[in-house]
C-alpha positions in Angstrom: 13.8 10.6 -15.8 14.4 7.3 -14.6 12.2 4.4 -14.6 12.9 1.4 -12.3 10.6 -1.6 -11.5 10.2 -4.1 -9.4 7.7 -6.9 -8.5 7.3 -8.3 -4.9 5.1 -11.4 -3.8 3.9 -11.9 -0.6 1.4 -15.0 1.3 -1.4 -14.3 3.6 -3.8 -16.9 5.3 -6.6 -15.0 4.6 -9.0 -15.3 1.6 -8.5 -12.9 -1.5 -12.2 -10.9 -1.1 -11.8 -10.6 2.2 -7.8 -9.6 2.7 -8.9 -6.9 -0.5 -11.9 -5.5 1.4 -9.6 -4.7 4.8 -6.1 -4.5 3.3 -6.7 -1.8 0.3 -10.5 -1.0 0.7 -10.5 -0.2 3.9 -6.7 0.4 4.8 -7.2 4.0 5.6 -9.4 3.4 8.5 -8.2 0.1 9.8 -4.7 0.2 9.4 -5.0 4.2 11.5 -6.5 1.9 14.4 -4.1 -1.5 14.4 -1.3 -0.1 13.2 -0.9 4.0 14.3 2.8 3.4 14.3 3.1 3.4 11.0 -0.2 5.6 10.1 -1.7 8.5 12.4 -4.1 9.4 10.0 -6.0 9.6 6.9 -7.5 12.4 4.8 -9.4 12.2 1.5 -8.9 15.4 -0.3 -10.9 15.0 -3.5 -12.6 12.3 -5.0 -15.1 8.9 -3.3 -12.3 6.6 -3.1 -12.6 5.1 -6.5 -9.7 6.2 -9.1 -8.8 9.5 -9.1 -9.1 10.3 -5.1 -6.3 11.9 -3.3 -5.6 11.3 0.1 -3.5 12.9 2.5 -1.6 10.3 4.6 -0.1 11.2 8.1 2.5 8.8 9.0 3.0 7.2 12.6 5.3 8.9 15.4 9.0 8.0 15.0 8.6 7.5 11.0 12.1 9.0 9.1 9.5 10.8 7.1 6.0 12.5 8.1 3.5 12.6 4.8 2.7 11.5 1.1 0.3 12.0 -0.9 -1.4 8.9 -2.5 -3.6 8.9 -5.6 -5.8 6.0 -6.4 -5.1 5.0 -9.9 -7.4 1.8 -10.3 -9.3 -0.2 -8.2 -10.9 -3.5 -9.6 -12.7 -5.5 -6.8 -13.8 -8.3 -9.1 -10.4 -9.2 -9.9 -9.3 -8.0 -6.4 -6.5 -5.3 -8.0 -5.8 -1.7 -6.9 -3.7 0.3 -8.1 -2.2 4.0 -6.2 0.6 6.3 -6.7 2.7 8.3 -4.1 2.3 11.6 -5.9 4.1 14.2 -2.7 5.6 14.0 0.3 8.7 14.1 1.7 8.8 10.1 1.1 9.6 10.7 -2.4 12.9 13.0 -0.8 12.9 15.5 -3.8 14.3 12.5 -5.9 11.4 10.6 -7.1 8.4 11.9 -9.2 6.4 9.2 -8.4 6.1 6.1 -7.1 3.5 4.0 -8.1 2.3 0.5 -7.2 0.0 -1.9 -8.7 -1.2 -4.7 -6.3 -3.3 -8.2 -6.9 -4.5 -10.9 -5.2 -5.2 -14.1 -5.9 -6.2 -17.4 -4.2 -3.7 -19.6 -3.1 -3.8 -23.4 -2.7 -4.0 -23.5 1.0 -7.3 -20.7 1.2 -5.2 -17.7 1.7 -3.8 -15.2 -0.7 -0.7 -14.5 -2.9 -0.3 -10.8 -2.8 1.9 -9.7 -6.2 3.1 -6.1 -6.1 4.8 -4.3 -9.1 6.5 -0.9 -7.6 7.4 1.5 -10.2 9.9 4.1 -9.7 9.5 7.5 -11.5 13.1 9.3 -10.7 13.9 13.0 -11.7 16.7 13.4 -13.4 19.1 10.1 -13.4 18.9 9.7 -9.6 19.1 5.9 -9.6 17.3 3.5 -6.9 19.0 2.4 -3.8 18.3 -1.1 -2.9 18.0 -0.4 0.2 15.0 2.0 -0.1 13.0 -0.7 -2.1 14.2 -3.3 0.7 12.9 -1.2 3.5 9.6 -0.3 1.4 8.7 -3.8 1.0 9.2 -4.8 4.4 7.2 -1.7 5.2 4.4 -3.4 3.2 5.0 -6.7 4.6 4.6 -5.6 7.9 1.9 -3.9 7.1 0.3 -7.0 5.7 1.2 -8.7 8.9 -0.6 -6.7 11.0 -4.0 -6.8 9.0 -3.7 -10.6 8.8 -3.8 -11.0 12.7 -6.3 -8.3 13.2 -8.3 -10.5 10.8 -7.6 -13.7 12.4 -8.4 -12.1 15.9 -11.6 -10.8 14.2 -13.0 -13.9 12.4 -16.4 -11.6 11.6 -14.4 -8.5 10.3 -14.9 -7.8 6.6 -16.8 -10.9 5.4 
């Protein structure tokens, strides 16, 4: 097994609580409704959300892939961290064990939030990363970000 890792950082305008409540509290119902491009649907499988859940995620019409399986690994809302791991699905292309992120935010200067992201890649066997799928991921999650961030804005009473 392989193990590959890689850190991403990202700025939002909105405030660390409330970019954590919509972004990764509440991402599998708001991000279904803004966003169902990328995300059709949501399913918890077992578990309240804390760690430990499963969830079944159904990915937007047009997507290479259709399905993963996420499983909550931490989630720490007074230090605005959450952690999950991509467990099954045909995004991990028979390739990847896992894949697991682990994502903070913190205050930035201007109000808003710097988003830091550690990916971690569990491969089977010595299958080896492409660049290119850790590219497209984070501008995935970028875009991702992008979309909660105007909702937000366009919502000023939305998760406060």
């Amino acid at each position: 097994m392989g193990v590959f890792t890689y850190e991403h950082e990202f700025t939002s305008t909105i405030p660390p609580a409330r970019l954590f409540k919509a972004f990764l509290l509440d991402g599998d119902n708001i991000i279904p409704k803004i966003a169902p491009q990328a995300v059709k649907h949501v399913e918890i499988l077992e578990g309240d959300g804390g760690p430990g859940t499963i969830k079944k995620v159904s990915l937007g019409e047009g997507n290479k892939f259709t399905y993963v399986k996420q499983r909550v690994d931490k989630v720490d809302q007074d230090n605005f961290a959450y952690g999950h791991s991509l467990i099954e699905g045909d995004v991990l292309m028979g390739k990847i064990e896992k894949i697991s992120t682990e994502t903070k935010l913190v205050a930035s200067p201007d109000g808003g939030s710097i988003v830091k992201a550690t990916t971690t890649y569990y491969t089977i066997g010595d299958v080896e990363i492409d660049e290119k799928h850790v590219r497209v991921g984070k501008e995935k999650a970028a875009g991702l970000l992008k979309i909660v961030e105007g909702y937000l804005h366009a919502n000023p009473d939305a998760y406060n």
